[in-house]
C-alpha positions in Angstrom: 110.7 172.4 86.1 108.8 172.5 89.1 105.4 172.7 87.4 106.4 169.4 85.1 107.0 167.5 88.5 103.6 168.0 89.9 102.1 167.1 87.0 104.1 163.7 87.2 103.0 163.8 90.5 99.2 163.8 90.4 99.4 161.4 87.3 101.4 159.0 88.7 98.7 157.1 90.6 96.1 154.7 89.5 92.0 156.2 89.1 89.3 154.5 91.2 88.1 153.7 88.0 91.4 151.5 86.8 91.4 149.8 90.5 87.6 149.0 90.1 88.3 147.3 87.0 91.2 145.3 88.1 89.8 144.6 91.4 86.8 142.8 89.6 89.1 141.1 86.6 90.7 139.5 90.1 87.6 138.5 91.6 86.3 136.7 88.2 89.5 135.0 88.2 89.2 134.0 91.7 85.2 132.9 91.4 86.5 131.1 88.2 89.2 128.4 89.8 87.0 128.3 93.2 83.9 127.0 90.8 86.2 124.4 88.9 88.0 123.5 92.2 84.2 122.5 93.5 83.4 120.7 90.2 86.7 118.8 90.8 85.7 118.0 94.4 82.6 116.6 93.5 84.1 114.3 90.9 86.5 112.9 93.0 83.3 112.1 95.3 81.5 110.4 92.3 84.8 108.3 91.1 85.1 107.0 94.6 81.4 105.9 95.0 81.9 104.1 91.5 85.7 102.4 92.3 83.4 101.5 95.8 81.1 99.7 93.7 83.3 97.9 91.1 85.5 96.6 94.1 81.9 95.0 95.0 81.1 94.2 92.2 84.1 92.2 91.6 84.2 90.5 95.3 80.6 89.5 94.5 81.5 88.2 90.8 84.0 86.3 92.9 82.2 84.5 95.3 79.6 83.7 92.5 82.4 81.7 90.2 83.9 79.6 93.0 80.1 78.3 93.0 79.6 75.4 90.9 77.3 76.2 87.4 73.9 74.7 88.5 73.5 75.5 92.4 73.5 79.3 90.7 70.3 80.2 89.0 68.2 78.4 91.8 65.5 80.2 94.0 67.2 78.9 97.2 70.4 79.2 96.7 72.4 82.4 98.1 72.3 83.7 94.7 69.6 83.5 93.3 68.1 85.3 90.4 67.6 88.9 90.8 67.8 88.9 94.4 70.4 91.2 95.9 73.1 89.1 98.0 72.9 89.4 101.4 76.6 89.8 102.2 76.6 93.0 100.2 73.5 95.7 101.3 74.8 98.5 102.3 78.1 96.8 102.4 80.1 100.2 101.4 77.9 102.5 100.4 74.4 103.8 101.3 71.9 101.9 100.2 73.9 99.5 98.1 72.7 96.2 96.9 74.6 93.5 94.3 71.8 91.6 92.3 72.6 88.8 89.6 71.0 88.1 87.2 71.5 85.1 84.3 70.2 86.5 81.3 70.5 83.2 79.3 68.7 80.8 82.3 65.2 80.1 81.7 65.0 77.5 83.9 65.7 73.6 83.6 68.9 73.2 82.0 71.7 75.4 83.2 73.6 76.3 79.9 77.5 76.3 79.5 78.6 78.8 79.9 76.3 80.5 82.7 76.0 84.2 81.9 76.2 86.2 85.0 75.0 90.1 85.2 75.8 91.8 88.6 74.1 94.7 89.0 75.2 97.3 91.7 72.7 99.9 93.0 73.2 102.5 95.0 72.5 105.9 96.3 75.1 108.3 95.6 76.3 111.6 97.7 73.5 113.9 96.2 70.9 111.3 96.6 70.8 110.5 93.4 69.9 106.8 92.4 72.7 105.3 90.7 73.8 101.5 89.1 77.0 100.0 87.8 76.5 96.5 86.4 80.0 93.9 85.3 79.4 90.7 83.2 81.5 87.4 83.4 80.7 83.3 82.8 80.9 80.1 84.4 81.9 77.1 82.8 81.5 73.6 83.6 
């Protein structure tokens, strides 16, 4: 009896070997949800920047259709053909600018309905260029 119990004994433990093992199963695990917590981080960043941008885009698109149809498309007017609108550089993010553009105006007559293209460009978080563009039309 006494020999079985310090066989027990000495087995009873767990090898360096098994704890190596289970020590690095635990730090993949770990390593795994810290990498997909980061990816998740840095999507939330990129979904703000773009909501950022549609709410300017939309404020913009705004201002653009209280304007009557042919003080639009002109050179002088505040928003004028691919020319970003003052009002909105840099307005919430870096190095934003809201251009429109009407892809159906030639010049002379304005057509009904005016299409209007905003454009939003911007530099994102990582530097990286980026652009989100919303389409709408005025009517006489």
């Amino acid at each position: 009896m006494r020999g079985s119990a310090r066989r027990r004994g000495a087995g009873a433990g767990f090898t360096v070997i098994e704890l190596t093992v289970s020590m690095t199963v635990l730090m993949v695990a770990v390593m795994t949800t810290m990498a997909s917590q980061l990816v998740a981080l840095d999507l939330v960043k990129t979904v703000r920047e773009q909501s950022a941008a549609m709410s300017d885009l939309q404020s913009a698109m705004d201002e653009i259709q209280r304007e009557p149809p042919d003080a639009l498309p002109i050179p002088t007017s505040l928003y004028a053909d691919d020319q970003p609108i003052a009002t909105f550089n840099a307005r919430n993010l870096p190095n934003e600018s809201v251009t429109p553009n009407y892809p159906d105006y030639a010049g002379g007559a304005v057509p009904d309905p005016l299409e209007i293209v905003l454009t939003c460009a911007w530099t994102d978080w990582k530097g990286r260029p980026r652009t989100l563009q919303l389409a709408s039309a005025v009517t006489r």
